[in-house]
NURO-253334 format. One record per atom (N, C-alpha, C): residue in one letter; x, y, z. Coordinates in steps of 0.001 Angstrom, whole numbers, padded with zeros to 6 digits, always signed. Each point is the difference from the previous one (the first is absolute). Last residue first. Example, Ala and Ser with C-alpha at 12.3 -4.5 7.8 and 13.67 -1.06 7.14 Angstrom:
2
S+012850-002250+007080/S+000820+001190+000060/S-000770+001090+000730/A+000290-005720-000070/A-000890+001190+000000/A+000900+001200+000000/
% end
This chain:
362
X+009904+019950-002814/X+001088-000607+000110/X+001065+000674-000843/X-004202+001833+000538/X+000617+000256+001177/X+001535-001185-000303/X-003787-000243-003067/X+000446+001973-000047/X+001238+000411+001085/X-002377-004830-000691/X+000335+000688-001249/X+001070+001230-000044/X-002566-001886+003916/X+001269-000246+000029/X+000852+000127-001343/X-004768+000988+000395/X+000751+000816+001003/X+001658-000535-000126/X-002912-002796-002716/X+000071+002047-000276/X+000876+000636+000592/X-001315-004688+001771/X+001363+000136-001225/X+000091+001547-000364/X-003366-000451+003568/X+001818-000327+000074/X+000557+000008-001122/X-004723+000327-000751/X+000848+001565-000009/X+001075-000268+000831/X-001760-003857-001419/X-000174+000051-001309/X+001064+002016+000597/X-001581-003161+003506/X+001565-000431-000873/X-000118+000835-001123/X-003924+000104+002860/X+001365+001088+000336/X+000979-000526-000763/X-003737-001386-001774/X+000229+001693-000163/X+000907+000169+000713/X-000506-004471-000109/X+000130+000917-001033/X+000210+001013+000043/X-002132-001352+003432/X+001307-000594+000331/X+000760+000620-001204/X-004774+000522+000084/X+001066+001083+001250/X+001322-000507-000244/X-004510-002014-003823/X+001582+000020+001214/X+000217+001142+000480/X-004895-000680-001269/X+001158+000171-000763/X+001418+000059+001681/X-005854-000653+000003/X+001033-000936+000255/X+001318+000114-001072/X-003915+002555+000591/X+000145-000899-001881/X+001284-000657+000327/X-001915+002736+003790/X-001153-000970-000537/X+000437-000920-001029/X+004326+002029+003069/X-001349+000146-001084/X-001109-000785+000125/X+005079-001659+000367/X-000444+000939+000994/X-001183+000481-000884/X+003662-004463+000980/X-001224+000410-000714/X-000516+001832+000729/X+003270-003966+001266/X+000519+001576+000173/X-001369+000511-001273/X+002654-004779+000270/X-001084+000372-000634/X-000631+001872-000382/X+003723-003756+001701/X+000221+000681-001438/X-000856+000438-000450/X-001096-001619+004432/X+001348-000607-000779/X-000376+000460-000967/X-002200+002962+003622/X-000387-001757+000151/X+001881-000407-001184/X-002433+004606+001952/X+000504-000536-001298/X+000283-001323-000605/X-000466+003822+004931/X-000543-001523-001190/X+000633+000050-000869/X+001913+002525+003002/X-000784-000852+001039/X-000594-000783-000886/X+004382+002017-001726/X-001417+000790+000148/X-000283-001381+000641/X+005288+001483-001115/X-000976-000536+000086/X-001190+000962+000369/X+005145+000513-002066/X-001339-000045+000175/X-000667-000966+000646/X+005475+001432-000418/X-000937-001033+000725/X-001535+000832-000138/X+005171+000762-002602/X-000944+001011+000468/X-001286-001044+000402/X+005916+000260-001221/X-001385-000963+000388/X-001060+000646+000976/X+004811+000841-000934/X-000623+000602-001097/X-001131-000786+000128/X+002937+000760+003597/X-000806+001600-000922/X-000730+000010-001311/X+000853-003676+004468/X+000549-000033-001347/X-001158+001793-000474/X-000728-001665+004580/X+001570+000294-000580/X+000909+000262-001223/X-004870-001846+001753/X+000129+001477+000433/X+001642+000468-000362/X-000999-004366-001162/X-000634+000752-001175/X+000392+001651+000553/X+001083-002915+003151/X+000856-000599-000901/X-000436+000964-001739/X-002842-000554+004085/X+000919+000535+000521/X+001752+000408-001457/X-004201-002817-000364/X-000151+001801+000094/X+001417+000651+000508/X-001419-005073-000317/X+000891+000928-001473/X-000067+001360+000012/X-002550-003560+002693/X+001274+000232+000485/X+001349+000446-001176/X-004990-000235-000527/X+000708+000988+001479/X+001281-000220+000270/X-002951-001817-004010/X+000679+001458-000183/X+000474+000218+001469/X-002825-003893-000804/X+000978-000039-000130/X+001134+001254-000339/X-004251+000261+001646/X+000929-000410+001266/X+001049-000678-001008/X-003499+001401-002750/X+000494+001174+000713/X+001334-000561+000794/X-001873-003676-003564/X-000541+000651+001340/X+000765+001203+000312/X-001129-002176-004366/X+000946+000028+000105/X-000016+001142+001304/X-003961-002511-001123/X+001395-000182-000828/X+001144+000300+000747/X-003951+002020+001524/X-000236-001625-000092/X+000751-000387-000269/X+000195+005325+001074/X-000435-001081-001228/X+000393-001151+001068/X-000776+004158+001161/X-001127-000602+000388/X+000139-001555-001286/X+002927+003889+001015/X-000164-000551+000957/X-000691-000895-000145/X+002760+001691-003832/X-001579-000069+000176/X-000179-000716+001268/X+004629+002368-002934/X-000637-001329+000802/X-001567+000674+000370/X+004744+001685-003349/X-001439+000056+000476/X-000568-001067+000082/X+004860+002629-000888/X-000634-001331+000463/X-001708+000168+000052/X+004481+002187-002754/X-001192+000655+000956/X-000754-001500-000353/X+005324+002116-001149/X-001207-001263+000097/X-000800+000472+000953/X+005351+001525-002737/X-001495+000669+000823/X-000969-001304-000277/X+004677-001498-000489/X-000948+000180-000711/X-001256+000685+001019/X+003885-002687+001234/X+000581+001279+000390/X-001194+000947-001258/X+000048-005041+003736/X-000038+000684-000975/X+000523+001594-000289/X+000704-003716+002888/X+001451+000424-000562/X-000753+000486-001424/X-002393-001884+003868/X+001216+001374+000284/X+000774+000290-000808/X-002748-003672-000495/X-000959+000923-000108/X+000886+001626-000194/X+001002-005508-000297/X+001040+001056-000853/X-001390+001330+000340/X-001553-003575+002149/X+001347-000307+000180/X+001189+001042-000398/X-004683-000800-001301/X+000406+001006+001696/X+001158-000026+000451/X-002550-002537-003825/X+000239+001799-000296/X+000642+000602+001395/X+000829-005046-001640/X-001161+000896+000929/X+000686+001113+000110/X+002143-003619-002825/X-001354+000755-000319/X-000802+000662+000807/X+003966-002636+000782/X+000048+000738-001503/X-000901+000643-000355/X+000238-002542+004458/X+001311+000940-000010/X+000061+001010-001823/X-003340-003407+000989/X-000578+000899+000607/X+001390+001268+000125/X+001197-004119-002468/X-001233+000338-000055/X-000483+001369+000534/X+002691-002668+002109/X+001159+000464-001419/X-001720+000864-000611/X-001470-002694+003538/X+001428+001228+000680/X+000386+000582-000945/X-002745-003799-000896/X-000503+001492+000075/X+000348+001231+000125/X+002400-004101-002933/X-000819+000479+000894/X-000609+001384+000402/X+002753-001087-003725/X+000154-001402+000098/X-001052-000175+001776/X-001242+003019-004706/X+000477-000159+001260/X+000374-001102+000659/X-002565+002111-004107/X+001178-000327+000035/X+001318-000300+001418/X-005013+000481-000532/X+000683+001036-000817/X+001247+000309-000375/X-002494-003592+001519/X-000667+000155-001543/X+000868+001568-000069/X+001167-001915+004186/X+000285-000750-001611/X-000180+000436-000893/X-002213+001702+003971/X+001323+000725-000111/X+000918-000720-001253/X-004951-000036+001716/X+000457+000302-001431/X+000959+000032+000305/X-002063-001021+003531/X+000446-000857-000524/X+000047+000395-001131/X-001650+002910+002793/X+001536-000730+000848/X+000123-001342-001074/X-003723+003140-001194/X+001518+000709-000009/X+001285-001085+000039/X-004211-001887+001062/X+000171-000222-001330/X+001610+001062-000772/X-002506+000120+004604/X+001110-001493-000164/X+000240+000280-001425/X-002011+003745+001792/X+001015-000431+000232/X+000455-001000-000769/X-003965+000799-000841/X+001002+000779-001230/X+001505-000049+000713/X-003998-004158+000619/X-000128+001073+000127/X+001318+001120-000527/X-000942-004633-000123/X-001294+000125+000358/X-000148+001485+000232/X+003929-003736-002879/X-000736+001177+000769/X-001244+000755+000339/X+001857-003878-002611/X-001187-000565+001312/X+000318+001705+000432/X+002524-000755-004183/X-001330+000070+000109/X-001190-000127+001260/X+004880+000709-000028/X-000512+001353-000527/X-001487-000470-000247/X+002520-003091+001953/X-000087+000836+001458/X-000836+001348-000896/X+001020-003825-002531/X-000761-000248+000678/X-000297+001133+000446/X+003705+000774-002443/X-001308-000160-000822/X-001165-000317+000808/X+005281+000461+001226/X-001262+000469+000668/X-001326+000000-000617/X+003942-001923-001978/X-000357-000497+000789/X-000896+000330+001389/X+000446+000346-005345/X+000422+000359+000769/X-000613-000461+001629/X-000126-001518-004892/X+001283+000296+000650/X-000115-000083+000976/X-003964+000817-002468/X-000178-000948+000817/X+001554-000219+000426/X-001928+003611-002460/X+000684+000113+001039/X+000304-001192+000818/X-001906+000188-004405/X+001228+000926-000087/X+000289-000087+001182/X-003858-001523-000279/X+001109-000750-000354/X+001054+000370+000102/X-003404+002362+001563/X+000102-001001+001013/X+001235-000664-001131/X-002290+004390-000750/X+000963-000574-000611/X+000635-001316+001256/X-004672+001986+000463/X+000791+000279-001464/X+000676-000648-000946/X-000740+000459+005263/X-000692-001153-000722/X+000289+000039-001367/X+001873+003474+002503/X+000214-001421+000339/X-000174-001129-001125/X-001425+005101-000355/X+001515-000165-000404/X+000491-001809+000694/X-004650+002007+000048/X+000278+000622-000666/X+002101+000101-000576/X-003035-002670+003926/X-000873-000164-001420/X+000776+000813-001459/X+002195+000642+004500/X-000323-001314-000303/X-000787+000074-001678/X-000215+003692+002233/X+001122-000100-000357/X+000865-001446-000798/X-004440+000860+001576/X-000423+000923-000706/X+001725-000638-000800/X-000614-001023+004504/X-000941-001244-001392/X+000476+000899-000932/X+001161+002378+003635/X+001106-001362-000282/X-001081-000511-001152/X-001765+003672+001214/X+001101+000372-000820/X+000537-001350+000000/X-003234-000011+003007/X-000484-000132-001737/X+001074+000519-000649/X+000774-000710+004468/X-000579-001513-000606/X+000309+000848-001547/X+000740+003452+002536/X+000879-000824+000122/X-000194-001814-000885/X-003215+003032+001410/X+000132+000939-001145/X+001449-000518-000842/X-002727-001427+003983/X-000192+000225-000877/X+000687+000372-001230/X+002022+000684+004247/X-000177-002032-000507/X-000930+000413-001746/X+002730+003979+001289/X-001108-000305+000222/X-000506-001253-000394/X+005105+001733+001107/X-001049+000509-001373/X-001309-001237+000281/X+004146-000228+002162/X-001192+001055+000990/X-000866+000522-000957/X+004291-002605-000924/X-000769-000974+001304/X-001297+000638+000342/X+003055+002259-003559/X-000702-001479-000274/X-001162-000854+000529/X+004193+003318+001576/X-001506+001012-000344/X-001000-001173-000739/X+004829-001461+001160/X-001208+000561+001123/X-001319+000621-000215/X+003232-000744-003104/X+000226-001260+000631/X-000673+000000+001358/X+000776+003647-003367/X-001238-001020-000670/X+000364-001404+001292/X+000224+005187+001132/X+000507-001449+000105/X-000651-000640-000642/X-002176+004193-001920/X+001718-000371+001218/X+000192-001092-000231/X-004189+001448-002787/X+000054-001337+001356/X+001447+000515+001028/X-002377+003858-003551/X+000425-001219+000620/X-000255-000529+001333/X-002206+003718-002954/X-000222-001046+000763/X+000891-001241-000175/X+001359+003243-003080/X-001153-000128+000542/X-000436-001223+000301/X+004142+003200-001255/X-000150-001070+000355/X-001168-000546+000536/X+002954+003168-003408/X-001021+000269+000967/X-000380-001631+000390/X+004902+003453-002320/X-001212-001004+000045/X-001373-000300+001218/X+004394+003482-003337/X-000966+000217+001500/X-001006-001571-000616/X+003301+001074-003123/X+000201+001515+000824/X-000686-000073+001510/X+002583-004806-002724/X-001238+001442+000451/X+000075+000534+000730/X+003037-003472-001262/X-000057+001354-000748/X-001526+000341+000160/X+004072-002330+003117/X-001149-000286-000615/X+000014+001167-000909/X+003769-000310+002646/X+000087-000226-001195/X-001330-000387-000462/X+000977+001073+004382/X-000293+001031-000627/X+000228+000017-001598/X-001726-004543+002935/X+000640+001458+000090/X+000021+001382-000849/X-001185-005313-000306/X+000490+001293-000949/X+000835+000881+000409/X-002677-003498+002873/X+001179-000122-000806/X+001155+000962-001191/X-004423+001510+001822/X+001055-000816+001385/X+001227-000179-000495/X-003408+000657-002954/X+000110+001052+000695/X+001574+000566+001067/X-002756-004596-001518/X+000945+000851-001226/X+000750+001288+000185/X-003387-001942+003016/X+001796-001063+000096/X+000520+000752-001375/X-004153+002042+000339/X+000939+000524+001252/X+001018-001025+000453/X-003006-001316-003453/X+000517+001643-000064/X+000684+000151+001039/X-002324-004039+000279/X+001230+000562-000886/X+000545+001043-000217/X-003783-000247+002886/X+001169-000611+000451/X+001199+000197-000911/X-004030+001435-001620/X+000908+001270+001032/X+001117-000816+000451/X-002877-002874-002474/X+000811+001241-000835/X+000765+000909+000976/X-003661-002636+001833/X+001336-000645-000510/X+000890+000448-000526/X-003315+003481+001256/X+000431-001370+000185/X+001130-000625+000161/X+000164+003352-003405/X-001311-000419+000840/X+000411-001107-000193/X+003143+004101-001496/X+000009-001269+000171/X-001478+000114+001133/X+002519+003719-003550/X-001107-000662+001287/X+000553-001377+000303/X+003073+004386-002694/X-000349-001991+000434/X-001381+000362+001160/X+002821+003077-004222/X-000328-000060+001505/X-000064-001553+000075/X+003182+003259-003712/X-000395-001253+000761/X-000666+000008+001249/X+001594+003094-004533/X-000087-000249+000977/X-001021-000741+000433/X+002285+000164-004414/X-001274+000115+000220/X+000364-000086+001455/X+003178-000682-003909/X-000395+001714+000632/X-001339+000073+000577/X+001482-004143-001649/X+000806+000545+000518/X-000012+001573+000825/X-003336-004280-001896/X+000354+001200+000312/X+000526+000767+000668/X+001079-004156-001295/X-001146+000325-001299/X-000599+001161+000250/X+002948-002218+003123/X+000640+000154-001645/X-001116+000316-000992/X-000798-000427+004325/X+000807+000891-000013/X+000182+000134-001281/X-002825-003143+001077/X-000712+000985-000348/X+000892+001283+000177/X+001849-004238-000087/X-000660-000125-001237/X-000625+001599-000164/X+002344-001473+004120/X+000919+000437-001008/X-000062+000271-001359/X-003438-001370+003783/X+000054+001596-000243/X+001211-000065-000883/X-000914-004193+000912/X-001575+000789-000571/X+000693+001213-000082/X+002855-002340+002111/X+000270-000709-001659/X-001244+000839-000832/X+000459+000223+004631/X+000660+000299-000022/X+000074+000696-002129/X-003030-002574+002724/X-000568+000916+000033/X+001602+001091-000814/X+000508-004627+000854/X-001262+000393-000970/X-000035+001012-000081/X+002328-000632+003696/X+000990-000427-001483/X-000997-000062-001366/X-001990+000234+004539/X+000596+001386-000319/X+000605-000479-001045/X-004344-002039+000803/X+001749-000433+000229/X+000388+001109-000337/X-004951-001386+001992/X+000431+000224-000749/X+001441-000003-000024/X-003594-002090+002294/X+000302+001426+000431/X+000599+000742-000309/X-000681-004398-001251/X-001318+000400+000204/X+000178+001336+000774/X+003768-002600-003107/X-000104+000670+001408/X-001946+000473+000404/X+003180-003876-003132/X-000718+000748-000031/X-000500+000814+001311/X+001811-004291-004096/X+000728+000976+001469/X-000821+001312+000008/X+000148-004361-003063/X-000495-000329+001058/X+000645+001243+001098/X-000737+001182-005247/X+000720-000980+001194/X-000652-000150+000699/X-003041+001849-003329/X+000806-000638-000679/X+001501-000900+000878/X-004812+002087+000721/X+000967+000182+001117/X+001242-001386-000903/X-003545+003784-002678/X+000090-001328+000677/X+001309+000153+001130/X-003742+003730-001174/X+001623-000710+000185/X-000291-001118+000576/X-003582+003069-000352/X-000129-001217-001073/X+001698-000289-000111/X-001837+002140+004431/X-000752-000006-001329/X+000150-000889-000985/X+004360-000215+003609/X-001346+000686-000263/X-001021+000329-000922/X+004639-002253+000228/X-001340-000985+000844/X-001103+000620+000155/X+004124+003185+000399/X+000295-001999-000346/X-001202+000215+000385/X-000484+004752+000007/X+001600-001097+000768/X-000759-001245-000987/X-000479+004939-001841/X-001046-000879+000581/X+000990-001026+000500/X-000363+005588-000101/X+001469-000916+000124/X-000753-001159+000368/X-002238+004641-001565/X+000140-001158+000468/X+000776-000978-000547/X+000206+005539-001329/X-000007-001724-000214/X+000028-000889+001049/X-001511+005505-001629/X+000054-000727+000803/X+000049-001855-000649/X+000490+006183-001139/X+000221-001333-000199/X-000454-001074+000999/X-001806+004990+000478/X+001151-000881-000083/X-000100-000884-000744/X-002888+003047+001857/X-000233+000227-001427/X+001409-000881-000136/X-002039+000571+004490/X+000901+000248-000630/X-000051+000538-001259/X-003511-002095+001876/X+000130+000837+001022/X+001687+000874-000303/X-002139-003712-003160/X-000780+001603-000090/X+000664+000858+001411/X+001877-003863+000025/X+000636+000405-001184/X-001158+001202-000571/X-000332-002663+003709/X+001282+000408-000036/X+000517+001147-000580/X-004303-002511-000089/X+000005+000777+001053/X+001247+000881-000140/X+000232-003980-002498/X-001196+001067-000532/X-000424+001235+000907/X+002248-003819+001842/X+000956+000352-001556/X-000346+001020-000692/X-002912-001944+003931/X+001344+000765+000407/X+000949+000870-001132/X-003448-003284-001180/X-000476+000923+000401/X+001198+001498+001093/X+000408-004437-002855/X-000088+001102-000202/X-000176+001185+000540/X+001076-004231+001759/X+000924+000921+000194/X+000013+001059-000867/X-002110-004532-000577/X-000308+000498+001364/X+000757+001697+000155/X+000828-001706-004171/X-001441+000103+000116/X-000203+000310+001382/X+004317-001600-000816/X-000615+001285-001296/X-001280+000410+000771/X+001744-003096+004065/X-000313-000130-001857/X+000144+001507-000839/X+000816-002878+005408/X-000044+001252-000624/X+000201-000324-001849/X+000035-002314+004933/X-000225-000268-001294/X-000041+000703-000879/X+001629+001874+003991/X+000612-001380+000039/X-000209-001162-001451/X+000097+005682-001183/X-000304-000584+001256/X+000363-001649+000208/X+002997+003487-003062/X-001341-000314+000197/X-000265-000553+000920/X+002905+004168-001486/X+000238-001278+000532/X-001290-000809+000310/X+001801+004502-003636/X-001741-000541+000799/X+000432-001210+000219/X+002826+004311-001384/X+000240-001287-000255/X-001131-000331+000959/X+000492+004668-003087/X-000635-000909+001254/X+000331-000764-000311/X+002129+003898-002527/X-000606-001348+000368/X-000267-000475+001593/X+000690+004801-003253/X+000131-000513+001030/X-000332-001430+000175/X+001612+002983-004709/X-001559+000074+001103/X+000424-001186+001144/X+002962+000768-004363/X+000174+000209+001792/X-001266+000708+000952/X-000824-001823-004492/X+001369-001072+000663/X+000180+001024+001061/X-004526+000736-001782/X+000813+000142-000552/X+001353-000365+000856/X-004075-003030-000733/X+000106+001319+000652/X+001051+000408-000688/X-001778-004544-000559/X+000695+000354-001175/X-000454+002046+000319/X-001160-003832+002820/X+000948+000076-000262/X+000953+000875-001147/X-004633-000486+003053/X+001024+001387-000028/X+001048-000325-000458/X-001184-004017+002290/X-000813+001105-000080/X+000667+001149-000197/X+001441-005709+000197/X+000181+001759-000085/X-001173+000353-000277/X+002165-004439+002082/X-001150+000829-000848/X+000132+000836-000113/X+003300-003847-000008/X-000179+001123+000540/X-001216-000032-000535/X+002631-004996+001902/X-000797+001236-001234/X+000216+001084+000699/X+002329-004570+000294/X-001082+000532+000988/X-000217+000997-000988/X+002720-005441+000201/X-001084+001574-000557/X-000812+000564+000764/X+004526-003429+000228/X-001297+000365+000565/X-000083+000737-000737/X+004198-001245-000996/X-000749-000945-000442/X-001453+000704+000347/X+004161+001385+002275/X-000345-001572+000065/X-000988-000785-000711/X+001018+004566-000242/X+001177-000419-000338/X+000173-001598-000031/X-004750+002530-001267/X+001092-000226+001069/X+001184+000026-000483/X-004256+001612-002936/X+000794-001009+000304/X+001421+000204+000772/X-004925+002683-001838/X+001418-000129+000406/X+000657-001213+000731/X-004443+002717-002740/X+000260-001327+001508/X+001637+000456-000546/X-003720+003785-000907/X+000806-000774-000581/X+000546-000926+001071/X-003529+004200-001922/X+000249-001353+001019/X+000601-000642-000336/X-002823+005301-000772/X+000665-001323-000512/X+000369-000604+001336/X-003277+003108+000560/X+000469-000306-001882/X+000989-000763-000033/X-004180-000408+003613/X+001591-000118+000089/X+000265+000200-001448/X-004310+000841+001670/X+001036+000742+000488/X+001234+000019-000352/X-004265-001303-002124/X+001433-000027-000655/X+000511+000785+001126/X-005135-002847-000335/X+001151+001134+000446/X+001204+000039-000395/X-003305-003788-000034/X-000257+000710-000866/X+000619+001560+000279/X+000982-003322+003406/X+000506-001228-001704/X-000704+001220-000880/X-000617+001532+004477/X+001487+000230-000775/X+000522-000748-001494/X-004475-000213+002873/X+000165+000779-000436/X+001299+000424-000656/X-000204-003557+002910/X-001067+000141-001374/X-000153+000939-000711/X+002799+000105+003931/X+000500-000929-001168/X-000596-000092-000949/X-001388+002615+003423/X+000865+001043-000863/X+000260-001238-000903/X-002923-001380+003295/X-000872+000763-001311/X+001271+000858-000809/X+001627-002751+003634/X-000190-000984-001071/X-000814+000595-001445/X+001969+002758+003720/X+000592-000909-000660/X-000220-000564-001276/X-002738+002070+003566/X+000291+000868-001532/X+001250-000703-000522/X-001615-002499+003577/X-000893+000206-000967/X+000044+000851-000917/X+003077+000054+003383/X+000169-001180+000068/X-000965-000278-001677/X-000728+003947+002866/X+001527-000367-000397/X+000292-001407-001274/X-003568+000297+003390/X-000119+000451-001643/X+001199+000586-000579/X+000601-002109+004034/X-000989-000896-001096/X-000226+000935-001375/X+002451+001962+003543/X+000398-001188-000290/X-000606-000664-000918/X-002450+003269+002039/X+001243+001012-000729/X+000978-001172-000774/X-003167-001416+003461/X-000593+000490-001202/X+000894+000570-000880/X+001856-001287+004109/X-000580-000993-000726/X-000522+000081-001799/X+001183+003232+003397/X+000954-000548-000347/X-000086-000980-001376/X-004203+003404+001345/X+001200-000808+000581/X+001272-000980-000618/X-004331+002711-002077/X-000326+000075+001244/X+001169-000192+001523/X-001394+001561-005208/X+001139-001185+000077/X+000390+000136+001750/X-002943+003257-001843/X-000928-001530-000441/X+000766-001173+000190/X+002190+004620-000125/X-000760-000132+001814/X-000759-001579-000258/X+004988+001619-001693/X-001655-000116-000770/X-000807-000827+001047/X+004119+002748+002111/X-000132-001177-000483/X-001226-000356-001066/X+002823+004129+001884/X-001114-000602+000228/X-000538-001009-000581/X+004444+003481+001636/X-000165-001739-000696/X-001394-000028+000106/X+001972+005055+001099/X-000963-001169+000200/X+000389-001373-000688/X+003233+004233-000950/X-001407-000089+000329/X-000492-001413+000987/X+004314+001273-001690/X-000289+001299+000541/X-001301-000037+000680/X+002431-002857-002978/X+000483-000611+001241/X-000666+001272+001153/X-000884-000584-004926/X-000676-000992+000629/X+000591-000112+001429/X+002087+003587-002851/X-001996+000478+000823/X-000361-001117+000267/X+005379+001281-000741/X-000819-000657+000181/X-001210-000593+000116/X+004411+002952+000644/X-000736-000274-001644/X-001204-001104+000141/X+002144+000486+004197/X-001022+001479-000322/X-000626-000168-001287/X+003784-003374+001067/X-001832-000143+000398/X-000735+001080-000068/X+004729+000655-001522/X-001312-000898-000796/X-001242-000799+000452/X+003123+003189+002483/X-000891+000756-001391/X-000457-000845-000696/X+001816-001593+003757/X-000764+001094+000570/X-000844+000132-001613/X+003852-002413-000096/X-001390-001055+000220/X-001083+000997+000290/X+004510+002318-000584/X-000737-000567-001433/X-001060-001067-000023/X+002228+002169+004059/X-000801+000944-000731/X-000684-000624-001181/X+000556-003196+004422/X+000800+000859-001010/X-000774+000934-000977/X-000621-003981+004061/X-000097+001226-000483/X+000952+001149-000708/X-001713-005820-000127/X+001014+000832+000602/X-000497+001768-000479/X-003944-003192+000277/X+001104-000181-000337/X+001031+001062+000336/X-005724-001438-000498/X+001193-000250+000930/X+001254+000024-000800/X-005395+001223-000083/X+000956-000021-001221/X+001010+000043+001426/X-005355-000943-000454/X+000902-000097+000395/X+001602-000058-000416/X-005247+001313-001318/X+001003-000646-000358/X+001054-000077+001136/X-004769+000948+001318/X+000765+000745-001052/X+001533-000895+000042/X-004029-001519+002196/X-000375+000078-001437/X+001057+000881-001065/X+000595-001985+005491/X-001275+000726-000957/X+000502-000277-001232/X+002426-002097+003256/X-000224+001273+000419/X-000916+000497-000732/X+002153-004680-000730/X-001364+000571+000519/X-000395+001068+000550/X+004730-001438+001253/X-000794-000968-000740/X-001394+000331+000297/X+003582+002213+002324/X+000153+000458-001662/X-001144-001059-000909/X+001450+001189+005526/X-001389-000689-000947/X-000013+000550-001216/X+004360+001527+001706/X-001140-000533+000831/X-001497+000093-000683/X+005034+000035-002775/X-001123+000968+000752/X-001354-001010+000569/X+005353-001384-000522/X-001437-000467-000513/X-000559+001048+000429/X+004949+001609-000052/X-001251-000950+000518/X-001216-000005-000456/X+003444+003086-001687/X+000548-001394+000074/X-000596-000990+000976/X-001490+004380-001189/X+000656+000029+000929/X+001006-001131-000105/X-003139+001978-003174/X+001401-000350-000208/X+000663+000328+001243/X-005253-000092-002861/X+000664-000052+001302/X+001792-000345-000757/X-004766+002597-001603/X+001243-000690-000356/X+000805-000225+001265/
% end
């Protein structure tokens, strides 16, 4: 655990055992000790050879969890919800009908993120706990229609806002965590930001973020960069091309060739009169310092996505805050962190004994 308030020298890729950075204090002391994924080894599932590999099939238990999920009942119930402006976004629940002050997980989803893509986390969650757990689905995902023309591909805190006043009011006596993946972490941590000490969770986790969404964009892997822009395109553009024909970045959102440009020209669709206004409302980095919610980050040197080098110039700034606890490991590639022959999450397991640990200690 470092807490000099400088980068520890060659912190990127030191081996295999976790890397845990943050301010030194007694109560970060005892909840990384609570800890056995931060005590041991990271060993990656040895058949998932590299970054790459860990990515793809990542990528492939996806699509075998979707098929498999149309004959599965993770989720007992589900309900859409309607905006203030009209939009719909939904909950899923898992574990809904627990007993009312059993603990909730709020589950932020990834950039496309579905019910189905995001069982597998939901289900991880919720045996590694015995908790509640509801994914928070944004505009436009799975089978939401994108009933306005307004919409954040990185999601809207004022959504997210309107989601938890439903899952406050329905369980009042239920304490509150948060993941957020991904994309999800971004939000989470402008909600975070913005909140302050008026958020209501006991402790959230932020896996594998981007930081600067206005810098961190430029360095996510051409590859990997193309196919999220089509993917994004194909899956919220093309769609609803009428509904959006208004607007006057519609071109710039369909010729995007990659996840920068396509960021830099949603700032309309999300309600923006530009980028400046735009990037001033929604990048998690802006409101980072003014979180006051225990949070444990976890990055993957070796991801493609959402690159290491965008974390350096936030250490200094994380080494200060007492309540922000910085993981990383040398692999793990993006949201993947596979460990075993039977390839089961590490990442899970450590969020699943953070919430525990921060159960007993908050």
């Amino acid at each position: 655990m470092s807490a000099s308030g400088q980068v520890p020298a060659g912190w990127v890729g030191r081996g295999r055992r976790p890397q845990v950075i943050c301010h030194d204090s007694p109560r970060n002391r005892e909840v990384v000790a609570a800890l056995p994924p931060l005590q041991t080894d990271f060993t990656p599932t040895p058949w998932l050879f590299n970054a790459h590999a860990q990515l793809i099939f990542y990528s492939l238990r996806k699509i075998s969890q979707q098929r498999r999920q149309r004959r599965a009942a993770l989720y007992d119930h589900r309900e859409r919800l309607t905006m203030r402006d009209g939009g719909l976004t939904a909950l899923y629940w898992c574990g809904h009908d627990l007993p009312a002050d059993t603990p909730t997980i709020v589950v932020l989803h990834t950039i496309t993120g579905s019910p189905d893509s995001m069982a597998e986390l939901v289900r991880d969650l919720r045996r590694g706990t015995g908790w509640r757990v509801v994914l928070c689905l944004r505009r436009g995902h799975a089978d939401l229609p994108l009933v306005t023309p307004r919409m954040n591909l990185f999601g809207c805190t004022d959504d997210l806002r309107e989601q938890l006043a439903v899952i406050r009011r329905r369980f009042p006596d239920s304490p509150l965590y948060a993941v957020g993946s991904s994309a999800g972490s971004g939000l989470l941590v402008r909600y975070l930001g913005e909140e302050g000490e008026a958020a209501p969770f006991r402790a959230g986790f932020a896996y594998c973020p981007g930081y600067d969404t206005d810098a961190g964009l430029d360095v996510v892997h051409p590859r990997y960069s193309r196919m999220m822009a089509r993917k994004l395109q194909r899956q919220f553009i093309t769609p609803n091309h009428t509904r959006l024909a208004h607007l006057s970045t519609l071109p710039r959102l369909q010729a995007a060739e990659d996840l920068a440009s396509l960021h830099r020209a949603q700032f309309e669709l999300a309600g923006h009169p530009d980028y400046a206004a735009y990037d001033r409302a929604s990048n998690p980095m802006h409101v980072f310092e003014r979180i006051r919610v225990p949070l444990m980050v976890l990055n993957a040197e070796d991801d493609p996505v959402c690159r290491i080098g965008n974390l350096t110039p936030w250490l200094p700034t994380m080494l200060a805050m007492p309540n922000v606890i910085l993981v990383t490991t040398a692999e793990g590639s993006h949201c993947a962190h596979y460990e075993g022959w039977a390839a089961r999450s590490w990442s899970a397991r450590l969020m699943s004994g953070y919430f525990r640990v921060m159960h007993t200690v908050a």
